[in-house]
N, C-alpha and C positions, 0 to 999 in steps of 0.2 A: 362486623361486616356490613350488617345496614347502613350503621350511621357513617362510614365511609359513602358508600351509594347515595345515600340521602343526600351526602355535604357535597358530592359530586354533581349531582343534578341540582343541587341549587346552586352551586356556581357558575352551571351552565347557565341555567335560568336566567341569574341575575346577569352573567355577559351580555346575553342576547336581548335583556330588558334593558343594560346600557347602550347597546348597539341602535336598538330603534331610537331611543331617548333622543342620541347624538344625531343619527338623520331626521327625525321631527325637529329637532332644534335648529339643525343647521338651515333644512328647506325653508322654516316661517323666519331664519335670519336673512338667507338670499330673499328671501319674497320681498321682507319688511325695505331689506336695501334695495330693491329693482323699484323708482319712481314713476310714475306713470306718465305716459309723452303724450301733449295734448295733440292738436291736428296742429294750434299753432305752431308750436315749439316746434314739431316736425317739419313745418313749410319753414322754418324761420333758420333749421339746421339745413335744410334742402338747399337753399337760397344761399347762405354760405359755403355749402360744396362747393355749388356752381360757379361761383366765384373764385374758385380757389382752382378750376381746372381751368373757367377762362383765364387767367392771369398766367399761368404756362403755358396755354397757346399760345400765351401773346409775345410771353415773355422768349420762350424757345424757337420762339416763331416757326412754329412745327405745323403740318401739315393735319395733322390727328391726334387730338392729346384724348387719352378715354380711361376711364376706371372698371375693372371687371371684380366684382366680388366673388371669392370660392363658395361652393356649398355642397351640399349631399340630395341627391334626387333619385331613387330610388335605389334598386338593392339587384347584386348582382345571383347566380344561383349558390353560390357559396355564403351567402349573406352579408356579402363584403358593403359597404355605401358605396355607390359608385361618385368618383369625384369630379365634383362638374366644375365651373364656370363660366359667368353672366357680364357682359359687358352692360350698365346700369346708366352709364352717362360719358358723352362723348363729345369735345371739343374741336370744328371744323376751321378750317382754312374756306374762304370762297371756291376753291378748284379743287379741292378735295372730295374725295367721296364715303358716300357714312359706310361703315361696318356693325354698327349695333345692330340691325336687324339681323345678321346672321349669326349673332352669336350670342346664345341664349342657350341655357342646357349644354354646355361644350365640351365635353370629355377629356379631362386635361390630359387622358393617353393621349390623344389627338396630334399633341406637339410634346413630346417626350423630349427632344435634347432641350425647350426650352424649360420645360419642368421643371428638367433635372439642375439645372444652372440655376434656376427661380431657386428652387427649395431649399439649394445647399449653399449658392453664391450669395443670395439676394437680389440679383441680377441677373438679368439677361440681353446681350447687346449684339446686333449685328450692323453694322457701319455700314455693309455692303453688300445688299440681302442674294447676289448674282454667286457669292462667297457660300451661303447657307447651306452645311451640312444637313438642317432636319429637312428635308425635298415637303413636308404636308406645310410648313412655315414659306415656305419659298413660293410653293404650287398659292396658297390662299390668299397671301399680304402683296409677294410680290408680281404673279402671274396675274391673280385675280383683281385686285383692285391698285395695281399700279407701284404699289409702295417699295421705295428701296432704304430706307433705315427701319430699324426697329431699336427700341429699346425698354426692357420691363423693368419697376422698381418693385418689389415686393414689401407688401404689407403685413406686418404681424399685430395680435394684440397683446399688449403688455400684461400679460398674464405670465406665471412662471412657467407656461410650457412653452410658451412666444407662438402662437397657435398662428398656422397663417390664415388671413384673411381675407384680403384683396391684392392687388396689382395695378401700379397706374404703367398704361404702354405710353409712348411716345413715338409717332411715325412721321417719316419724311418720303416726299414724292422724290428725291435724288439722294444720291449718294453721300452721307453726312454723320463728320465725325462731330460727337457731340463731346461739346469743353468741359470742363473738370466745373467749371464755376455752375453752369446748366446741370449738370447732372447731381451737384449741393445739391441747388435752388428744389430740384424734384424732392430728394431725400429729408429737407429740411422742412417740407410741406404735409410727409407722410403720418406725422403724429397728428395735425388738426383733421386731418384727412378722418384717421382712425378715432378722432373725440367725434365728429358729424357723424360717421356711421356707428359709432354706440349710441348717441343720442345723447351723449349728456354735452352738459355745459363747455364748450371750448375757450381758451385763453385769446383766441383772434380776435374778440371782442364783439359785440353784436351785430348784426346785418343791421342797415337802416332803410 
């Protein structure tokens, strides 16, 4: 009867002596893979963003082209993350008017029917924001600051949960169906988009 007990607690033993083994190892392998990003290499990935959201201004000839990253900013009573979003960088028309400074820390309950279309469509489009079901989308983009198209591309990261990440909108001061060939152009941009906000090396080639 002992040496059953004994051979039991040392199997335990030795599990749990595997288990930590495996997360020590795996931690100092993500560590060893996470390279370090200089100031340069940051300004130099920054610089390329920029570029990349003014060339759909220009190109969609849109009114507000802007990127919002998701994240987690504090915790609710149930200990849930509360899920925000940050508009980071925004592309203007001369007659247009900016949006980033209101929208920082954003509670993506805030705009639920778009959410809901982001997270499960990948998209979210209103042609005709006077049409708009969610009234908090209507009241803020098209009451508040003029705008009557919307459209959101969603960003994932290629990881195998496909994690969402960011969002690029696209806003028009009129009424405006946007063409099949513009709406590529956006989704065709959303992988170098997601290599500049990891930080690593993108295939667009280098800024000059």
């Amino acid at each position: 009867m002992a040496d059953i007990i004994l051979s039991s607690m040392t199997i335990v033993i030795l599990g749990f002596m595997a288990y930590f083994t495996y997360m020590y190892l795996r931690m100092k392998i993500e560590k060893a893979g996470r390279k370090p990003v200089s100031f340069g290499d940051e300004a130099r990935y920054n610089k390329m963003l920029d570029q990349i959201m003014f060339t759909l201004e220009t190109q969609l000839r849109a009114s507000n082209v802007f990127l919002a990253r998701f994240h987690n900013n504090g915790h609710w009573n149930n200990g849930r993350n509360m899920k925000k979003f940050t508009i980071m960088l925004e592309k203007l028309s001369p007659t247009s008017q900016s949006i980033q400074q209101d929208y920082k820390d954003v509670l993506c309950s805030r705009y639920p029917e778009a959410m809901d279309f982001l997270m499960f469509y990948h998209t979210y489009q209103q042609a005709d924001m006077s049409l708009c079901k969610d009234p908090n989308i209507k009241r803020d983009f098209l009451t508040k600051y003029g705008y009557k198209s919307l459209y959101f591309f969603l960003i994932q990261q290629a990881n195998g949960d496909r994690t969402e990440e960011a969002f690029i909108g696209v806003l028009y001061k009129e009424a405006h169906v946007m063409s099949r060939e513009h709406a590529d152009l956006v989704k065709s941009k959303r992988f170098d988009v997601l290599g500049l906000l990891n930080m690593v090396e993108p295939k667009i080639g280098r800024a000059t």
